[in-house]
C-alpha positions as CSV (number, residue, x, y, z in Angstrom):
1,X,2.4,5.4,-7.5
2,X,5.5,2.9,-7.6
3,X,6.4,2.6,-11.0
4,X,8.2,-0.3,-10.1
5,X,5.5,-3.5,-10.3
6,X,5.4,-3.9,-13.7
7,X,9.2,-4.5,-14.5
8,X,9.0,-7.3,-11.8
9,X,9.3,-10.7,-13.2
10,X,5.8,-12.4,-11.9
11,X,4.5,-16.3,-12.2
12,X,0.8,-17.0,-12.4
13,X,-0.8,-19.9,-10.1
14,X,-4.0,-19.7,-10.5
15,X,-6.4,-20.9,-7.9
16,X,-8.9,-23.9,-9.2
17,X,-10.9,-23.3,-6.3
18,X,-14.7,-23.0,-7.4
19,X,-15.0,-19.9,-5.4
20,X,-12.4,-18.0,-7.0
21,X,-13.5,-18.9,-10.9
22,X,-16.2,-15.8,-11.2
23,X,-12.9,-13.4,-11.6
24,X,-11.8,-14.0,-15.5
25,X,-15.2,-13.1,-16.4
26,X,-15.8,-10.1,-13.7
27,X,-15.1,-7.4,-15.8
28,X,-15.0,-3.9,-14.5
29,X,-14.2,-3.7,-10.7
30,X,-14.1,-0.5,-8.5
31,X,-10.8,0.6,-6.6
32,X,-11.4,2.9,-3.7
33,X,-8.1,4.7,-2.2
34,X,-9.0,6.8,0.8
35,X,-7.6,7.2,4.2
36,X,-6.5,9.9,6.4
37,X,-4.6,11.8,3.3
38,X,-8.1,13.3,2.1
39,X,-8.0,15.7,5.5
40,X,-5.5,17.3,3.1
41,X,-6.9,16.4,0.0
42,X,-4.1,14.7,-0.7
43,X,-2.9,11.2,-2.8
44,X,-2.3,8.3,-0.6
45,X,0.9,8.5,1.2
46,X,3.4,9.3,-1.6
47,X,3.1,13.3,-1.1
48,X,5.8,12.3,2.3
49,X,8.0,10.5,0.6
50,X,10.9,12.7,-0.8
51,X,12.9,12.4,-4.1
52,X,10.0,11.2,-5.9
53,X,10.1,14.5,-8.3
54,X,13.4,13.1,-9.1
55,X,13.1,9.3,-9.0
56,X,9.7,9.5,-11.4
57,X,10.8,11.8,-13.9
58,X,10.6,11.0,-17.6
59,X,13.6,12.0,-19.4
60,X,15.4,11.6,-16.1
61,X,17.5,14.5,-14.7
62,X,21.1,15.1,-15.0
63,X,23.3,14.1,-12.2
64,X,23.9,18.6,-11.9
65,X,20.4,19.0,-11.5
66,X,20.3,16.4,-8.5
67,X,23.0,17.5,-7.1
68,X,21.7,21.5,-7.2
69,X,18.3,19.9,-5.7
70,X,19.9,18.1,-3.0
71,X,22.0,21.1,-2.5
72,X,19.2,23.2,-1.7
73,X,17.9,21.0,1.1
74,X,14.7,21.2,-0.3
75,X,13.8,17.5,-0.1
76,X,9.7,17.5,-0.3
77,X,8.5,15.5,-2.5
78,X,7.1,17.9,-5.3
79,X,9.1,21.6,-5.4
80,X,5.7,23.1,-6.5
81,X,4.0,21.9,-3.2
82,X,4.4,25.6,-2.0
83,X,2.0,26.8,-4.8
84,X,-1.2,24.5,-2.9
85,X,-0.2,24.3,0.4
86,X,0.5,20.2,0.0
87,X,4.1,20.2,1.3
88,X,4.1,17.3,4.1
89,X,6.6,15.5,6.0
90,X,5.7,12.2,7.1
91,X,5.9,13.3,10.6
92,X,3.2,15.7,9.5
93,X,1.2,13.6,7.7
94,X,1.1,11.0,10.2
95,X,-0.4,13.7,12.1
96,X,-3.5,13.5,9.6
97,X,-5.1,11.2,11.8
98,X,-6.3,13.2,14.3
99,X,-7.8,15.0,12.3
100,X,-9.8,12.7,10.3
101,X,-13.3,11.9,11.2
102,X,-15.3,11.1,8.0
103,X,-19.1,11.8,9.3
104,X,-20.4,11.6,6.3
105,X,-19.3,8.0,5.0
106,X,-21.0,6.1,3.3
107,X,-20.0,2.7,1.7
108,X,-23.4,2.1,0.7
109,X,-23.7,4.8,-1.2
110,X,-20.1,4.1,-3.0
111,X,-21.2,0.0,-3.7
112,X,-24.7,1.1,-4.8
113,X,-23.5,3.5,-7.7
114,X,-20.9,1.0,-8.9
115,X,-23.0,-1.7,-9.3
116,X,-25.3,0.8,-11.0
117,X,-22.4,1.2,-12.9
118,X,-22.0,-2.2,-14.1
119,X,-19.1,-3.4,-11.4
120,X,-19.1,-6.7,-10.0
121,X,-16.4,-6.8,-7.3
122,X,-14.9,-3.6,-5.3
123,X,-11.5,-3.3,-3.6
124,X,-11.3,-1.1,-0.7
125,X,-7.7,0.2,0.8
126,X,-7.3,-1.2,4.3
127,X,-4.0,0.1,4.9
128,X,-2.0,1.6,2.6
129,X,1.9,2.8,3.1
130,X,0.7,5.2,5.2
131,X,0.1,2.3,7.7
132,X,-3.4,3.9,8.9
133,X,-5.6,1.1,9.2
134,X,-9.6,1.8,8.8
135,X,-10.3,-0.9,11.4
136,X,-8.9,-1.6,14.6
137,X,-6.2,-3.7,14.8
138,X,-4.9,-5.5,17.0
139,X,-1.8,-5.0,15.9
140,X,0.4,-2.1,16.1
141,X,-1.0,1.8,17.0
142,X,-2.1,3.1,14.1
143,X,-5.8,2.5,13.4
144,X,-9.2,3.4,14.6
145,X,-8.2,1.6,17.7
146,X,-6.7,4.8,18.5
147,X,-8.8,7.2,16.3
148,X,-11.8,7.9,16.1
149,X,-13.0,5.4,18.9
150,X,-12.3,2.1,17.0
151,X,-14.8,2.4,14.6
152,X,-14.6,-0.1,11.8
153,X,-14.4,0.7,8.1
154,X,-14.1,-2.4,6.6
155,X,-16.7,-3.6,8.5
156,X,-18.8,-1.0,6.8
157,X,-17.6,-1.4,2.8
158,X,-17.9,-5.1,3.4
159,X,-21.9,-5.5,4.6
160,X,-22.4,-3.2,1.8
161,X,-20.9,-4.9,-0.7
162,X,-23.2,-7.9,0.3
163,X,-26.5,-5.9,0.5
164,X,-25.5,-5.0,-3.2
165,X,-23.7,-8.5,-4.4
166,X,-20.9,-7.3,-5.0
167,X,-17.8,-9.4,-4.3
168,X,-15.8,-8.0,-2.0
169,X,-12.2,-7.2,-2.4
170,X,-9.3,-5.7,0.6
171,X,-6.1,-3.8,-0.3
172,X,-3.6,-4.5,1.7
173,X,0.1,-2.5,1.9
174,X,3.1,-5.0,3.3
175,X,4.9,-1.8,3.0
176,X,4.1,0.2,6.4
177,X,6.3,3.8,6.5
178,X,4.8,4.4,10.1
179,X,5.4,1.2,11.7
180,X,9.2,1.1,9.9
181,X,9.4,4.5,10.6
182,X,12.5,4.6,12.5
183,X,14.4,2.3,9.7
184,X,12.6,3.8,6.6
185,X,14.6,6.0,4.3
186,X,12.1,8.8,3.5
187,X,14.1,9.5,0.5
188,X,12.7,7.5,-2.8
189,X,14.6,4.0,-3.2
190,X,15.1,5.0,-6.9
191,X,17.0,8.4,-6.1
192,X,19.9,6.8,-4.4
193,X,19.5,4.1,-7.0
194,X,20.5,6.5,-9.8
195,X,22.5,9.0,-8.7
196,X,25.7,10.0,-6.0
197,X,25.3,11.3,-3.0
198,X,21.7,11.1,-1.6
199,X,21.1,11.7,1.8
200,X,18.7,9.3,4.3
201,X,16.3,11.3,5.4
202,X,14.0,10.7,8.9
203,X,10.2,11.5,9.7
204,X,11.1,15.5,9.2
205,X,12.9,14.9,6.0
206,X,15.7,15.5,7.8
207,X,19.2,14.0,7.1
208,X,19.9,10.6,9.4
209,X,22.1,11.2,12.1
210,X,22.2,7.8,13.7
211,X,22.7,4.3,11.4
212,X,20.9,0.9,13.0
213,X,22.7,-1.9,13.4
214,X,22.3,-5.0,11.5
215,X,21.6,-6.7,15.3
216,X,18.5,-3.7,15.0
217,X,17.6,-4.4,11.7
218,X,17.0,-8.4,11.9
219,X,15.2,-7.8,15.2
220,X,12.9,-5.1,13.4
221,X,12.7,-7.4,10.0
222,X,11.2,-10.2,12.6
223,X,8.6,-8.0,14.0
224,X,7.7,-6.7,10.6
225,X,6.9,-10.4,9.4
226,X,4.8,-10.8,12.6
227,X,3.1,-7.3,11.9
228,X,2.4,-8.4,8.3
229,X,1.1,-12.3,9.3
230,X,-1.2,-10.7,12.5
231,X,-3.1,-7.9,10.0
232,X,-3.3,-10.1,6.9
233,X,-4.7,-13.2,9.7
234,X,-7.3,-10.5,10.9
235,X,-8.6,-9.3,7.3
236,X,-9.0,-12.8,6.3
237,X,-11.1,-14.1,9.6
238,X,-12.8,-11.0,11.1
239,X,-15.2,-10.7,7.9
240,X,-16.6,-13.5,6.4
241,X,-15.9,-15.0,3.0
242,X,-12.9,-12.2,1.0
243,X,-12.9,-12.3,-2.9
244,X,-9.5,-10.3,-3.8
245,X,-6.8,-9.9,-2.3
246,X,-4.6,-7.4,-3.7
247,X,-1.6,-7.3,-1.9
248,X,0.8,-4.4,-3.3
249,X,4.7,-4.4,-4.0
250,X,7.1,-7.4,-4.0
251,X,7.9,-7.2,-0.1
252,X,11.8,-5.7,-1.3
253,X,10.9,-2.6,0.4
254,X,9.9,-4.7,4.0
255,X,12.4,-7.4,4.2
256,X,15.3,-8.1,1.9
257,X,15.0,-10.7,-0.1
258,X,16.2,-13.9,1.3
259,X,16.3,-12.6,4.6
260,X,14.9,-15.7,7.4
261,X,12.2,-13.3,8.7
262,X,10.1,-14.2,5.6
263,X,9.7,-17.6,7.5
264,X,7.6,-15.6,10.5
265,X,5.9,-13.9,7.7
266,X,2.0,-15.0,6.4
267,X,2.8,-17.7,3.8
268,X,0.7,-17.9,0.3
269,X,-0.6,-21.7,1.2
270,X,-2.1,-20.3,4.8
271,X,-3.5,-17.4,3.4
272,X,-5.2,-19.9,0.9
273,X,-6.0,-22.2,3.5
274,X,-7.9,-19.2,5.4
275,X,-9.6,-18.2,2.3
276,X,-10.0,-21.4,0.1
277,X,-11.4,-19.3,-2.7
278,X,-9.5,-15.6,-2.7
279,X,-8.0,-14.2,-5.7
280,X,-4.6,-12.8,-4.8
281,X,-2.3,-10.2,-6.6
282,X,1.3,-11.0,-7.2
283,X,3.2,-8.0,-5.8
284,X,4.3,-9.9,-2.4
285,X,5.5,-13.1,-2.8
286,X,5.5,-12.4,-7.0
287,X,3.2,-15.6,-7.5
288,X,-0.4,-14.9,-7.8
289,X,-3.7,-15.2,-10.2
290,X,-3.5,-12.2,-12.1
291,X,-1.8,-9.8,-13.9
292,X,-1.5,-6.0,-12.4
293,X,-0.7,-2.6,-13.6
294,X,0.2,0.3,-12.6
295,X,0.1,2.9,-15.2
296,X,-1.8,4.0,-18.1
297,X,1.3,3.2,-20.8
298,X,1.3,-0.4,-18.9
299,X,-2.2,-0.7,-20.0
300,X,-2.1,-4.2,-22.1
301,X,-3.2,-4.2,-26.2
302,X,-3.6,-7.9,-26.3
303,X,-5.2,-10.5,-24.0
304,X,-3.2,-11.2,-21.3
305,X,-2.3,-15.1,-20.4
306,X,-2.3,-14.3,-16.3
C-alpha cells in the first residue's frame, strides 16, 4: 500500500453524464485484489519491492539504523519474511505466473454474496503493479495471453456482475514493475527520499551496475505512454458499458511530470469519450469524480465535497 495518494493535491470534475449519477448514492462497493501473488499467499506486488520496512515506518528510523540495514545487504522488503517463507524478489515473484491456475474461480460466486451483502458496484484488479494482466492483452507479455492459455478474467467478473446488477467497476495500475523492469528501482521511492546512501536495486534486489541513458529513458517513457493508452483503449472497448474506473497513483512513478510522452499517453477527455458515463478516480492525471483513500487514519469524519 502507497501511502502516498492522500497527500496528493487532487481537483474534482465530476462527470454530468446521466450514466455516471447512480455513484453518490451507491453506497458500499466491493474491492477485489487478486492476481498471481495468492500462489504465495501473498499481498499484491508490494512483498518485491524493497525498503518498504523502512520507507512505511511510523516513527521513522534513524539515519544509523538505515545505514546498519543497508549494511547488511539484506534488502527484502520485510526482515521477518524468513519467519513465513514470504521473502520474494521480483524476479521471483514474476515467476508466480506459472504457477497460477485458479480452477476453482468463480466470479459469480464473489458478485452473488456481495450483492447479498448489500453492494451495488464491484471493482475488480486488472493489473496491478505486478503488471499481470487477468485477460489477454494485446499489449506487452504478461497476461493470460501467455498463461494459462488466454483465458479471460475480466471477461468473467464482468458477465457476472450483470447477471447480478451490479455495476461493474476495473482497477487499473499505470504503474507496471514488469514492463519497466529494466528502469525500475526496486528499492522504495521513499527510502532514497529520506535518507543517504541507498542503493538501486534490479529484479534480484541486487545493486544496479549499469545506469540508462536519458536517450534510453525518453525512448522507454514513450512506449510506456503507448503501453498505458493500448490497455486502458482495450478495458474500455472489449466489455461493454464500464462504471468505475479507478485508476491508481499520480503517474510520478511512470513518467516524470512534464515529460512530452504524457502526450502519447490515454488522455482524460478520450477515455470519457470511450465511456461517456465512467466514474474515474484521480490518482493519474489528479482530476477525477471522487475522493480516495488509502488508509484506515485517512478514513474521512465529515462528508466529503469530492
Amino acid at each position: 500500500m502507497d501511502p502516498g495518494p492522500q497527500n496528493r493535491n487532487y481537483t474534482y470534475d465530476h462527470n454530468t453524464n446521466p450514466g455516471a449519477q447512480w455513484f453518490p448514492e451507491a453506497g458500499l462497493g466491493m474491492f477485489i485484489h487478486w492476481s498471481i501473488s495468492s500462489v504465495k499467499e501473498l499481498d499484491l506486488s508490494w512483498p518485491m519491492r524493497a525498503g518498504t520496512q523502512i520507507g512505511w515506518r511510523s516513527p521513522k528510523l534513524s539515519a544509523d539504523e538505515v545505514k546498519k540495514i543497508m549494511d547488511s545487504g539484506d534488502y527484502f522488503a520485510d526482515h521477518e519474511c524468513e519467519k513465513n517463507d514470504s521473502c520474494i524478489t521480483p524476479n521471483e515473484y514474476f515467476a508466480l505466473a506459472k504457477d497460477f491456475n485458479p480452477k476453482h474461480f468463480n466470479p459469480e460466486k464473489w458478485i452473488k454474496a456481495a450483492k447479498g451483502a448489500g453492494m451495488t458496484y464491484a471493482v475488480l484488479t486488472v493489473k496491478h503493479h505486478d503488471g499481470f494482466a487477468l485477460r489477454p492483452s494485446a499489449y506487452g507479455n504478461f497476461s493470460t495471453k501467455n498463461y494459462l492459455g488466454g483465458r479471460d478474467f475480466v471477461k468473467e467478473y464482468v458477465n457476472a456482475c450483470r447477471k447480478y446488477g451490479l455495476k461493474v467497476g476495473l482497477y487499473f495500475s499505470p504503474p507496471d514493475w514488469y514492463f519497466d523492469g529494466d528502469f525500475q528501482n526496486f528499492m522504495y521511492y521513499g527510502v532514497a527520499r529520506d535518507y543517504a546512501n541507498i542503493p538501486a536495486l534490479d529484479r534480484d534486489l541486487k545493486p544496479k551496475t549499469t545506469i540508462k541513458t536519458n536517450e534510453e529513458k525518453q525512448a522507454h517513457y514513450n512506449e510506456v505512454a503507448a503501453f498505458i493508452k493500448g490497455q486502458i483503449e482495450e478495458l474500455l472497448t472489449n466489455y461493454g458499458k464500464i462504471d468505475v474506473l479507478w485508476l491508481d497513483t499520480d503517474g510520478v512513478t511512470v513518467i516524470p511530470k512534464g515529460n512530452p510522452a504524457w502526450d502519447k499517453c490515454i488522455s482524460m477527455d478520450h477515455i470519457r469519450k470511450l465511456q461517456p458515463g465512467i466514474v474515474i478516480t484521480p490518482r493519474l492525471y489528479g482530476v477525477g469524480d471522487y475522493k480516495t483513500y488509502e488508509s484506515d487514519k485517512q478514513i474521512p469524519t465529515e462528508m466529503q465535497d469530492g
